[in-house]
C-alpha positions, -999 to +999 in steps of 0.1 A: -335-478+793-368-475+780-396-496+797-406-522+774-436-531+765-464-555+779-485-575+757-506-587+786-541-572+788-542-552+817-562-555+849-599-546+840-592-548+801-614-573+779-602-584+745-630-562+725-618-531+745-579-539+728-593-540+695-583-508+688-572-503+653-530-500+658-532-466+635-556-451+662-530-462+688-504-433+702-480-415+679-446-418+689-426-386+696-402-373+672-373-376+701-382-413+698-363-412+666-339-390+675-326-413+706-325-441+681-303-423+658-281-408+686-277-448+697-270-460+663-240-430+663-227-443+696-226-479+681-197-466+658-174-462+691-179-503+694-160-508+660-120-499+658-105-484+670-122-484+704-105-512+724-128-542+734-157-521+716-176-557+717-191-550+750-201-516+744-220-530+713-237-555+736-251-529+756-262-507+730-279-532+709-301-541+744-306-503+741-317-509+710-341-536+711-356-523+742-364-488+721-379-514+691-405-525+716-423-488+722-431-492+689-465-497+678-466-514+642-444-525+612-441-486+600-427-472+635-404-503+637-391-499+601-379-463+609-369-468+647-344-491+628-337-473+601-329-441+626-305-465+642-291-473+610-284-442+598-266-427+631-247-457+625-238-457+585-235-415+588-206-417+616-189-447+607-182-443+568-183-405+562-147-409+557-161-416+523-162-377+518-124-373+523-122-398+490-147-380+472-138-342+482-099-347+492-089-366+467-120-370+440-123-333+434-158-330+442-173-305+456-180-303+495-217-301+492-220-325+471-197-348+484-213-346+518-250-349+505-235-380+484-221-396+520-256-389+535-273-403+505-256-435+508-257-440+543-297-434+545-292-461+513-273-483+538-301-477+569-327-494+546-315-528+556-318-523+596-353-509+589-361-533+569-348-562+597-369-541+621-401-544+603-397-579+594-392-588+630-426-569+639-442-591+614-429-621+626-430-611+657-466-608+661-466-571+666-478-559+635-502-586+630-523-584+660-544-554+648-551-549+680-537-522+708-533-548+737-536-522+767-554-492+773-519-470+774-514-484+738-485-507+746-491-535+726-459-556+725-438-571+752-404-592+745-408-631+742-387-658+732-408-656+694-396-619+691-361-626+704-353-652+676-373-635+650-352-601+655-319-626+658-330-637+627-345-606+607-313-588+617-286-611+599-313-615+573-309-578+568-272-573+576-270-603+546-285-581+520-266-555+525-236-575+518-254-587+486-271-564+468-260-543+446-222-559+448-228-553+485-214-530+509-209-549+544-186-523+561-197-523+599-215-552+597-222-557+640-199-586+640-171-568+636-164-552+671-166-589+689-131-599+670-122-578+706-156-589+722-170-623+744-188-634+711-155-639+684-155-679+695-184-677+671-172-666+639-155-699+625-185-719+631-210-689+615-192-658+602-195-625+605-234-624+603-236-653+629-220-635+652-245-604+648-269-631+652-262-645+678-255-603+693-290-597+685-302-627+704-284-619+735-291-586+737-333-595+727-332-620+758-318-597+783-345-575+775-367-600+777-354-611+811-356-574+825-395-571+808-403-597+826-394-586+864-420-554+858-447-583+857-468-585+885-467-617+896-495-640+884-502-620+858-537-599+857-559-627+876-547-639+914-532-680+916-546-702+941-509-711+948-491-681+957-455-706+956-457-717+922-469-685+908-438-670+919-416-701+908-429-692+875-425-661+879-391-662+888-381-687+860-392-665+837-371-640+845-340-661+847-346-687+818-337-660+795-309-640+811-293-674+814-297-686+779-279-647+769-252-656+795-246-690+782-243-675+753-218-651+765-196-676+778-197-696+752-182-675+730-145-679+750-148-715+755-153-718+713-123-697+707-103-723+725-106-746+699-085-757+671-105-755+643-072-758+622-037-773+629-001-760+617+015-770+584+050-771+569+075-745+578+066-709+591+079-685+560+096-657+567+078-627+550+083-589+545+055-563+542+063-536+524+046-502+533+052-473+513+034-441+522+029-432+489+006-400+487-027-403+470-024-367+451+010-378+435+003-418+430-005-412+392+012-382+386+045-389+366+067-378+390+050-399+417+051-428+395+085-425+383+094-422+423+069-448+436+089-475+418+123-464+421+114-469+464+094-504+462+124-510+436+147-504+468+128-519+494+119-554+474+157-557+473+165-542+505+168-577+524+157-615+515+130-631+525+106-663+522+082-639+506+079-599+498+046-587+495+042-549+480+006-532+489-021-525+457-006-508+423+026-503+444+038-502+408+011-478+392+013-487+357+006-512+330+025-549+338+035-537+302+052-508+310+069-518+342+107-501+335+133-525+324+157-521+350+132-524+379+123-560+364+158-574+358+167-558+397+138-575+415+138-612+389+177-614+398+173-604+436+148-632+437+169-658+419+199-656+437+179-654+473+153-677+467+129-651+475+092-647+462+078-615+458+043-606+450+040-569+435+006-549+430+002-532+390-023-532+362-031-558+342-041-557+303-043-571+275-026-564+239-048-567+209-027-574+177-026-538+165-009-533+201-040-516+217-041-526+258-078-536+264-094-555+296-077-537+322-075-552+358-062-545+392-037-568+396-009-585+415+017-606+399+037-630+416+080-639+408+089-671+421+127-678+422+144-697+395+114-697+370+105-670+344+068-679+347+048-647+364+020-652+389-011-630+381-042-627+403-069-601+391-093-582+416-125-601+413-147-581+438-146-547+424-151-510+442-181-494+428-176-459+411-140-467+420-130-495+400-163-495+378-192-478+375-225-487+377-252-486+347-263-452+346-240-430+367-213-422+346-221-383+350-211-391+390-180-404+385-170-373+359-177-353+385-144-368+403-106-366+392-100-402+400-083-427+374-084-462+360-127-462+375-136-491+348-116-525+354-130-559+341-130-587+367-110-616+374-125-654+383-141-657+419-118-684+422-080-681+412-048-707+416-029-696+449+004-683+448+028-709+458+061-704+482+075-731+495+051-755+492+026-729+511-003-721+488-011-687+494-043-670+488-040-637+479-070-606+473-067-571+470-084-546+493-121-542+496-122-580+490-117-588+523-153-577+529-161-606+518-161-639+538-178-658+516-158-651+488-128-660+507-142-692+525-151-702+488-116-698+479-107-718+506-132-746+499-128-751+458-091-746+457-077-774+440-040-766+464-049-767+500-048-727+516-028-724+542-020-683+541-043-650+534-023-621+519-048-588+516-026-565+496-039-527+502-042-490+493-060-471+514-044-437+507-078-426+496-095-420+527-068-402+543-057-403+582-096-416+594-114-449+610-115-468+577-075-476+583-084-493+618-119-507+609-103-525+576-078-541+601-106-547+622-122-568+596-092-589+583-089-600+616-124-615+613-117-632+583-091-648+603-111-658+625-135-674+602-110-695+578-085-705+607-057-691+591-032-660+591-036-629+572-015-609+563-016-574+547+006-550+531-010-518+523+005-481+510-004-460+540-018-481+570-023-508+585+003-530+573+001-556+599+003-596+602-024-612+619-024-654+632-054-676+627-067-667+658-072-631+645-048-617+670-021-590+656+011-603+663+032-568+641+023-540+628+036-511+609+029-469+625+005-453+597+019-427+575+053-442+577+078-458+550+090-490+560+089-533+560+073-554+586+094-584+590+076-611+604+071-647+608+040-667+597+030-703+605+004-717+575-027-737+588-046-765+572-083-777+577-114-764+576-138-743+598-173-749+598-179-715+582-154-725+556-177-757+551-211-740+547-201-704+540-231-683+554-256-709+544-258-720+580-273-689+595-293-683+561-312-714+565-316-710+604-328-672+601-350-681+572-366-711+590-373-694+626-390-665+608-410-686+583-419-705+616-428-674+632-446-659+607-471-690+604-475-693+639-464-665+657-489-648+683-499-624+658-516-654+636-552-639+629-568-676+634-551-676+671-562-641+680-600-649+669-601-682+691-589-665+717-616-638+712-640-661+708-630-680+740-634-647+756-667-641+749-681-677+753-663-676+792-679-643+795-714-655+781-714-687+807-702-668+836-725-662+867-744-634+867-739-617+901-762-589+898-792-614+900-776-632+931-775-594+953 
């Protein structure tokens, strides 16, 4: 690990001899960068489907931080981040290109350029965390080189909340803007790591909040025992120097292994209790490939094998994954409706299907397509219908201005309208079940709001799922990976049938209790128990860690050590101690 950085003034080192413009300081070396980018690709091996990848990320992120403070201003900080960033985004979603080239049609080239496009796009938001936290840090404020190596920042309990805070700031952002795109989000790998007793009280970015503090206060511990002791002048009282010495040392690695352990002792509790019946459900997975799921033969062949597995063998509930039935509701063949309504009737069971939605103007014209899943409860000819309301960009519509991209790909249906962010849930059995499709799972927020405004308590997720387009890669265990923390943050199970992998069920403590191989036909029969109650993230959403990142840096930034008032007193104090001091010369 790199030695971090001390913002003491050094033996034999006034204040006017630091006031060294920062852009006259040292120049970092390019391998600076290089290591930052080579730590942000090893931080992909914390997120599935590495096994307990949570304390792996802990380590790197200390890594991390410790490389932030060689840094010598805002600028070198911003793309010390945003080299972590992209060694990050470039190894942990370039299964992007297999959608894109495999199965879009685009060209190699330019499918790869487009993945490392978008993933410098993504590496904007750790740079930008990383520059905040210099400002609010003090580093890039001081204006001033505080040693005569150039080392002008060392790790202090005002940087270590203000990178906490800067980083879910910017991990926030990039769930936001733009529709967001929070895949890898560095809460993910604790769902197997010490820190998943967080996420029901703070969410996803809580949890890389409270990463980022640990890991900041560890450096901050180890910084400190490459002090001398006393600092640069000697103590009168050798004893309590080095109780202080010592204290600061430990007060910080014990306030990141507090943290550490609390993160167990949370998960024990019950945040929500068990209600009702568990339902007996069946998740259908049906290996559909992606080069024949809109051809006519493949949809002609898709339904007549969800037709035979919906009917295969009652249940509470059969859930298909997304456009299992890859057509218009409309068109759906006449004998696959009258087999599945008459299975469900005479076995009481429910089944929830994935199609398209429209509408059919008067002159019979289908406008306002969605991405849908309709719901048949037994005994009733009414027909559930939930429409995708968080949709895929360039896959499900496409953004102002870049039609010519998506022309350059052979995929269909790229333009859907959008349903309501908040939708009735689908009933079984007095269980109201909440149900989304896909990438919508990214989304906590979204889901805790569905969870809070529902006028029918939730007691079930359902995440129905085709993932077919990115082919045998990561992005099948890293979506698991992040239903399982949307588990953990509402208290309740999920469960998800998708076309290719992972069909799996998952209890409210986000542990997976069945699961289905990838690449395989078949039905997961399992059993799940609802929950009722809500988390605290379920309460607040992710307004609690906004308003607590927001207020620490806004505090730090106003009275951080980089304030311009505090630096001049303290020059001035300087020079007036200097000015009144004895003048030894005259006394030899």
């Amino acid at each position: 690990m790199a030695d971090p950085i001390s913002s003491r003034l050094q033996p034999g080192v006034t204040p006017a001899a630091a006031t060294v413009p920062v852009g006259n300081g040292r120049t970092l070396p390019r391998s600076h960068y290089l290591l930052a980018f080579f730590a942000g690709a090893a931080n992909t091996l914390s997120f599935a489907p590495t096994p307990h990848g949570g304390w792996l990320e802990i380590v790197l992120f200390v890594f991390f931080f410790a490389w932030l403070t060689r840094t010598t201003g805002w600028k070198s900080a911003a793309l010390t981040g945003g080299a972590f960033g992209f060694g990050n985004f470039v190894t942990g979603v370039w299964w992007l290109y297999v959608s894109m080239h495999v199965y879009g049609g685009m060209s190699a080239v330019l499918a790869g350029a487009a993945v490392a496009l978008f993933s410098l796009y993504l590496a904007l938001y750790p740079a930008l965390a990383a520059g905040i936290w210099s400002f609010c840090a003090g580093h890039a404020r001081n204006g001033a080189l505080a040693s005569p190596d150039d080392r002008p920042f060392a790790p202090t309990w005002h940087g270590a909340f203000a990178f906490a805070s800067a980083w879910a700031i910017g991990e926030w952002l990039r769930g936001t803007i733009f529709t967001g795109f929070p895949w890898l989000a560095s809460g993910y790998p604790q769902v197997d790591g010490p820190l998943a007793g967080f996420a029901p009280v703070m969410g996803v970015y809580g949890v890389g909040w409270v990463l980022a503090l640990i890991a900041a206060l560890l450096v901050q511990a180890w910084a400190r025992t490459r002090e001398p002791r006393g600092g640069s002048r000697s103590s009168g009282n050798n004893s309590n120097t080095g109780s202080s010495h010592t204290a600061r040392i430990a007060t910080p690695a014990i306030v990141a292994l507090a943290l550490i352990a609390a993160g167990p002792l949370l998960h024990l509790v019950a945040w929500t209790t068990p209600t009702n019946a568990p339902l007996n459900v069946r998740l259908l997975q049906g290996n559909v490939p992606q080069d024949m799921k809109f051809d006519e033969a493949g949809v002609v062949g898709a339904i007549r094998e969800f037709q035979r597995m919906i009917t295969a063998k009652p249940a509470d509930l059969v859930v298909t994954p997304e456009t299992a039935i890859p057509v218009l509701v409309q068109d759906v063949p006449e004998d696959f409706g009258v087999a599945v309504r008459n299975f469900a009737d005479s076995t009481g069971t429910s089944i929830v299907f994935g199609a398209i939605g429209g509408k059919v103007t008067p002159d019979r014209r289908i406008v306002d397509y969605t991405n849908s899943l309709f719901g048949m409860t037994p005994g009733t000819r009414d027909l559930y219908r939930y429409d995708k309301h968080h949709l895929v960009p360039f896959g499900e519509f496409v953004p102002w201005g870049f039609h010519w991209f998506v022309q350059m790909m052979n995929i269909p249906l790229g333009d859907f309208n959008r349903g309501a962010p908040v939708q009735k849930p689908f009933m079984v059995h007095n269980e109201a079940i909440s149900v989304d499709i896909c990438y919508e799972d990214l989304f906590g927020e979204e889901i805790a709001r569905t969870v809070r405004e529902n006028a029918a308590p939730v007691s079930v997720l359902i995440n129905s799922t085709n993932l077919g387009w990115f082919g045998n890669t990561i992005a099948l265990d890293q979506h698991l990976q992040i239903a399982r923390m949307r588990s953990l943050e509402t208290g309740r199970p999920m469960l998800r049938a998708t076309n290719t992998g992972t069909t799996a069920a998952i209890d409210a403590h986000g542990n997976v209790t069945g699961r289905l191989r990838p690449f395989t036909i078949g039905a997961l029969d399992t059993t799940v128990q609802g929950m009722t109650g809500n988390t605290p993230y379920v309460t607040s959403g992710n307004n609690t860690v906004l308003a607590v990142s927001l207020i620490l840096l806004a505090f730090g930034f106003a009275f951080g050590p980089g304030r311009p008032g505090r630096r001049g007193n303290a020059l001035k104090s300087e020079k007036t101690a200097t000015s009144t001091a004895p003048d030894d010369s005259r006394n030899t």
